[in-house]
C-alpha positions in Angstrom: -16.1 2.0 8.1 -13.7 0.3 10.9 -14.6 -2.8 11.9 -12.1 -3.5 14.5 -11.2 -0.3 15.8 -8.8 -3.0 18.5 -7.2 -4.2 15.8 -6.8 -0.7 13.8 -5.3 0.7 17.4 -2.6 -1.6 17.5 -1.5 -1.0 13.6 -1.4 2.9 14.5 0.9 1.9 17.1 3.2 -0.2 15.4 3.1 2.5 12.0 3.9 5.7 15.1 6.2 2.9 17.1 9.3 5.7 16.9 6.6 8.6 17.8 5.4 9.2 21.0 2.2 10.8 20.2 -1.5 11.5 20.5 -3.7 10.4 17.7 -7.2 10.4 16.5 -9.1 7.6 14.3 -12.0 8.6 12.4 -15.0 6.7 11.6 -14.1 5.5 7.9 -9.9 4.6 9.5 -8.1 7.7 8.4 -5.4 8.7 11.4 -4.3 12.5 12.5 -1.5 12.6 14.2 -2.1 15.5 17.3 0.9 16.9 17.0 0.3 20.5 18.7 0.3 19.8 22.4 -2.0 22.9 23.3 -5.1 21.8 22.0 -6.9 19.2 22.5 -6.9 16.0 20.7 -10.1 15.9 18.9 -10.7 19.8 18.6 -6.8 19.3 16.4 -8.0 16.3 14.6 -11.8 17.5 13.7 -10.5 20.9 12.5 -7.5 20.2 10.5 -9.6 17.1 8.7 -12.2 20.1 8.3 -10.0 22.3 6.5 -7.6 20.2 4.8 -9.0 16.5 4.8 -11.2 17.3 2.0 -10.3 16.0 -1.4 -9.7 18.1 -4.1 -8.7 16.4 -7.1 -6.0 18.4 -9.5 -4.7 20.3 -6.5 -2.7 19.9 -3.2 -5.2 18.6 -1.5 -5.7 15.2 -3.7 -2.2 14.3 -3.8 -0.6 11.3 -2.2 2.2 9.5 -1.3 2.2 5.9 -0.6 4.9 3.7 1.9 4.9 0.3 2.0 5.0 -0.7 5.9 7.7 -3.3 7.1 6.3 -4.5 10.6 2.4 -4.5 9.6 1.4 -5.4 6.8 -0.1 -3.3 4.2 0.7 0.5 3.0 0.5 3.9 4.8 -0.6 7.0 2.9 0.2 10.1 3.3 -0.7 13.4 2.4 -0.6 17.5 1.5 -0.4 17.4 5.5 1.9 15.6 7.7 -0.2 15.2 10.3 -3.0 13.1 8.3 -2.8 9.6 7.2 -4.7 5.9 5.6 -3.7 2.9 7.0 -4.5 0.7 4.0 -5.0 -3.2 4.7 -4.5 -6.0 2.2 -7.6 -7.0 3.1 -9.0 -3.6 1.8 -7.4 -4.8 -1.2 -8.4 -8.3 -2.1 -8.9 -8.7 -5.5 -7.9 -5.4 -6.6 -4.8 -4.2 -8.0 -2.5 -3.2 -5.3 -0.3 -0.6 -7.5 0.2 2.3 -5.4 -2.1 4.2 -7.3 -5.1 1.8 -6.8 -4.0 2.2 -2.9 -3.6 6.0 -2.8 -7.0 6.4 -4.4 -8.4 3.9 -1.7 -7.0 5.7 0.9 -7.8 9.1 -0.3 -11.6 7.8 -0.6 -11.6 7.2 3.0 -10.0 10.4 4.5 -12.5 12.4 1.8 -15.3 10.6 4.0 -13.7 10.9 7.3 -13.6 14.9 6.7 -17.0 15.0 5.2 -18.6 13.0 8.0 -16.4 14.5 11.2 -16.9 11.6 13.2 -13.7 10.4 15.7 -14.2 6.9 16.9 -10.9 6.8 19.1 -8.3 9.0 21.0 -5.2 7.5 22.2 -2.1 8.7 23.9 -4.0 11.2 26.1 
């Protein structure tokens, strides 16, 4: 769960710095980036976390890619959708190996709750 949703806010910032968009930022951190202009912010992110947020190991919908970020620290991952992503923290990390596996799994944890639970905690660029 976020803890500092301030704090998360900024990072999304920073991470879409070259991209002058609207985002949403669920409950557990994971970002969706609201990239169709017609509909509205949350109905985009809530729907498209509903139907392709969910995890689904040994297919598409597991898979990840991980970037390490140069102006925050910590990794971005992305996935089978362009428009969804984990902001992963070292923090989130401590004491575990930081290998981007160990990360992608970390991050994929969180957007597989964030779709199961639905629950935006912050719209910005609206």
């Amino acid at each position: 769960m976020v803890e500092d949703l301030e704090k998360l806010n900024r990072i999304w910032c920073e991470i879409l710095l070259d991209e002058l968009k609207t985002w949403a930022i669920f409950k557990h951190g994971t970002g969706v980036v609201c990239s169709n202009p017609v509909q509205e912010p949350r109905e985009y992110a809530s729907n498209l976390m509903k139907k392709m947020g969910i995890v689904v190991t040994a297919t598409s919908h597991g898979d990840f890619t991980v970037h390490n970020l140069e102006n925050v620290p910590g990794w971005v991952v992305e996935y089978h959708h362009k428009d969804i992503l984990s902001y992963v923290s070292p923090t989130d990390m401590e004491g575990n190996d930081t290998g981007d596996m160990m990360v992608g799994l970390f991050g994929r944890q969180k957007r597989g709750e964030d779709a199961k639970e639905l629950q935006i905690i912050h719209v910005e660029g609206v």
